[in-house]
N, C-alpha and C positions, 0 to 999 in steps of 0.2 A: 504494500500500500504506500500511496506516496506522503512525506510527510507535510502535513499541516503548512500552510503561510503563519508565520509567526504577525500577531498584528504591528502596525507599525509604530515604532515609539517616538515620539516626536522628541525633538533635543529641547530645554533650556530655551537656548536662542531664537527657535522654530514658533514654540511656544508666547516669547516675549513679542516676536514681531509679528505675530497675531494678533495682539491686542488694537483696538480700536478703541473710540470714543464718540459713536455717535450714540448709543444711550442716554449718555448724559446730555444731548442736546434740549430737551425736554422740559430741564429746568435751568441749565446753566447758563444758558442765552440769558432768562431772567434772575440769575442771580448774581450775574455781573453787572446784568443792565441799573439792577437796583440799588447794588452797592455803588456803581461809579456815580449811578445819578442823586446816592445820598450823600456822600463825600463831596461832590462839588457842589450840588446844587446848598447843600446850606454852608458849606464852606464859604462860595461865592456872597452867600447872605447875610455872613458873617461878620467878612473882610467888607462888605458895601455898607453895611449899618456902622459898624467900627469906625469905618473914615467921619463918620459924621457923628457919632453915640459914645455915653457910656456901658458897663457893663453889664448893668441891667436891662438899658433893651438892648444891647445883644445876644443875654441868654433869652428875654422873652420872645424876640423875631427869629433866633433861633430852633427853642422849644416848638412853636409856632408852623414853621420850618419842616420840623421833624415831622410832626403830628399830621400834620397835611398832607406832607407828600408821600409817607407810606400808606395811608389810605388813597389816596388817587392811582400811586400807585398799583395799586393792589385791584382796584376798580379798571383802571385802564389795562391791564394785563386781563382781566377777569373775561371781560367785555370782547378785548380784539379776540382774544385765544377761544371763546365760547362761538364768535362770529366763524373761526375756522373748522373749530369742530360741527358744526351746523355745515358745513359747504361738505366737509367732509363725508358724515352720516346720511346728506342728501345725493350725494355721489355715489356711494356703497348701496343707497335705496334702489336708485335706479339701476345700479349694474342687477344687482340680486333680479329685477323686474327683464331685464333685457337678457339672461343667461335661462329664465324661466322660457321665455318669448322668443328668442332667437338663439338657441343653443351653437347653432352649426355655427351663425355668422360668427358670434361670440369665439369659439375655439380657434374658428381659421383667423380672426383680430387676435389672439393670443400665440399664434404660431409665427405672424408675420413681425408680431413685436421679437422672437426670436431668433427672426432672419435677422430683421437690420442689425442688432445684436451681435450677430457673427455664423447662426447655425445655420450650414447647410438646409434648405427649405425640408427635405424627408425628417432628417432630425429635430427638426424643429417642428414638426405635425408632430411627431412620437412625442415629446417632450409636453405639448399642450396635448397633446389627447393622456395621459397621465396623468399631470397636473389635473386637468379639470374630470378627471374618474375620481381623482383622490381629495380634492378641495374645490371643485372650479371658483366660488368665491374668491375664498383667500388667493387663488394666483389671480386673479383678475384687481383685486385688489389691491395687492402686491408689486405685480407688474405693469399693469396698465395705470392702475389711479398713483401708483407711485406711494399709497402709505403705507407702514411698517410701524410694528410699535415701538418703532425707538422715536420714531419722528411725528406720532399722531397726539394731535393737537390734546392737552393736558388743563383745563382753566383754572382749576382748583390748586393744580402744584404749580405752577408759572405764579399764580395772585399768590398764593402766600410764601414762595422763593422772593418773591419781587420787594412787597412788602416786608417782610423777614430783614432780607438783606440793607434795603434802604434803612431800615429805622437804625442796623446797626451802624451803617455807613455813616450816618447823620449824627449819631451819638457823637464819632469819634473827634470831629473838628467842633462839638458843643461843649464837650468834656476838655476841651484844651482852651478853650475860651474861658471858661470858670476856673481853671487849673493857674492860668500866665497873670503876669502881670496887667495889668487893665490897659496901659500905655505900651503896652508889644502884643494886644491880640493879633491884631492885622498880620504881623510878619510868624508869631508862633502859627498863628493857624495855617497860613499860606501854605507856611514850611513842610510842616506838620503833615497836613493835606496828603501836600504833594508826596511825602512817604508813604500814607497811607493807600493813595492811588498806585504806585509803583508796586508795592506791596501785592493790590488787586490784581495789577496787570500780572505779575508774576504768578500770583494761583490761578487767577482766570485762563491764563495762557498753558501752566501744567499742567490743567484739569482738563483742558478741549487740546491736548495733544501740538498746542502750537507753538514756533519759536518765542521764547521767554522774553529775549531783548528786543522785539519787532508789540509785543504785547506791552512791557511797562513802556517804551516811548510814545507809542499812544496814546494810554491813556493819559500818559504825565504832560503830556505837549497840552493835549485840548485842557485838562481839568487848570490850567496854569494860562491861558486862553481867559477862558471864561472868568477864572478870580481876579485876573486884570483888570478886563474889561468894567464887571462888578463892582471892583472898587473904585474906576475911575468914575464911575457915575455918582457911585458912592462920594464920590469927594469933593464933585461938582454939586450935586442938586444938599451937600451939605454946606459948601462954601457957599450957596447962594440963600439958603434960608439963612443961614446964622448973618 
């Protein structure tokens, strides 16, 4: 008798360069989105109230700050990500309607998606006549509508990643405002900030698999943009009332 195929063991390195990360897109999109836009956006509010304020309204435009914008947050994620999931379950409605109603067209539209693909057309009838013996749904879902559950729209985990992260991201340049002295908020916070963005940029960029230094100059450049800008308005419309 002849022996056995031993199964095959994948090395270490086989294994490591396997790894992906689109999983994580699901909520990582919104939990960067949330912490960059709570780190700047009240940093910004921080440093603009500051050129003009003392310390107490800038913890209360701060606080303010905070409290607002991970609830909007968290609404505005809620909202767009339920609009997609709605386009999506009324896509999946109609396939389910057209695979009932048109089986045949249906299959030979799932064979031709794996010609242009690369498969020889024979192989590519075998492969959709399989598929849809075994799922036709799910590959038409799959392969035609393009969603997968790593990337199907999530509203509940996007709103509270979003919100979550913002409120923590906002703490961080509120908490150094109360921390510094009242006559260096403006430059601690700045400073600050912009660590705590560069910070972002580096785990946002670990976590979604992307270059690390192409991730912190990004977000450091824009979040340093925007608290310019802020304070200089900041220190006009306060030079002109006072």
């Amino acid at each position: 008798m002849p022996t056995p195929t031993p199964p095959l063991e994948r090395s270490a390195r086989a294994v490591a360069m396997d790894k992906h990360y689109i999983h994580r897109v699901g909520w990582l999109r919104a939990a960067v989105l949330g912490a960059n836009d709570g780190i700047v956006s009240t940093a910004s509010l921080i440093v603009g109230v500051a050129a003009a304020s003392g310390r107490a309204e800038v913890l209360i435009a701060g606080a303010a700050g905070l409290a607002a914008g991970a609830l909007s947050m968290a609404a505005g994620e809620f909202v767009s990500v339920s609009s997609q999931a709605d386009t999506e379950a009324a896509d999946i409605a109609r396939e389910k309607l057209e695979l009932v109603e048109f089986p045949q067209e249906e299959e030979a539209v799932l064979a031709q998606i794996y010609v242009d693909r690369g498969l020889e057309p024979d192989l590519a009838r075998q492969v959709a006549a399989s598929l849809t013996k075994s799922d036709a749904l799910a590959a038409h879902v799959r392969d035609e509508l393009g969603i997968s559950e790593h990337t199907e729209a999530q509203p509940l985990t996007a709103a509270a990643a979003s919100a979550a992260t913002f409120a923590v991201g906002a703490a961080l340049p509120l908490v150094t405002a109360w921390a510094v002295p009242e006559a260096q908020i403006s430059l601690w916070v700045t400073v600050l900030s912009l660590v705590f963005l560069g910070a972002l940029g580096a785990v946002g960029a670990g976590a979604g698999g992307a270059p690390i230094v192409k991730g912190v100059a990004r977000v450091v450049f824009w979040g340093a943009v925007a608290m310019a800008v802020t304070a200089l308005v900041g220190k006009l419309f306060g030079t002109a009332v006072g």
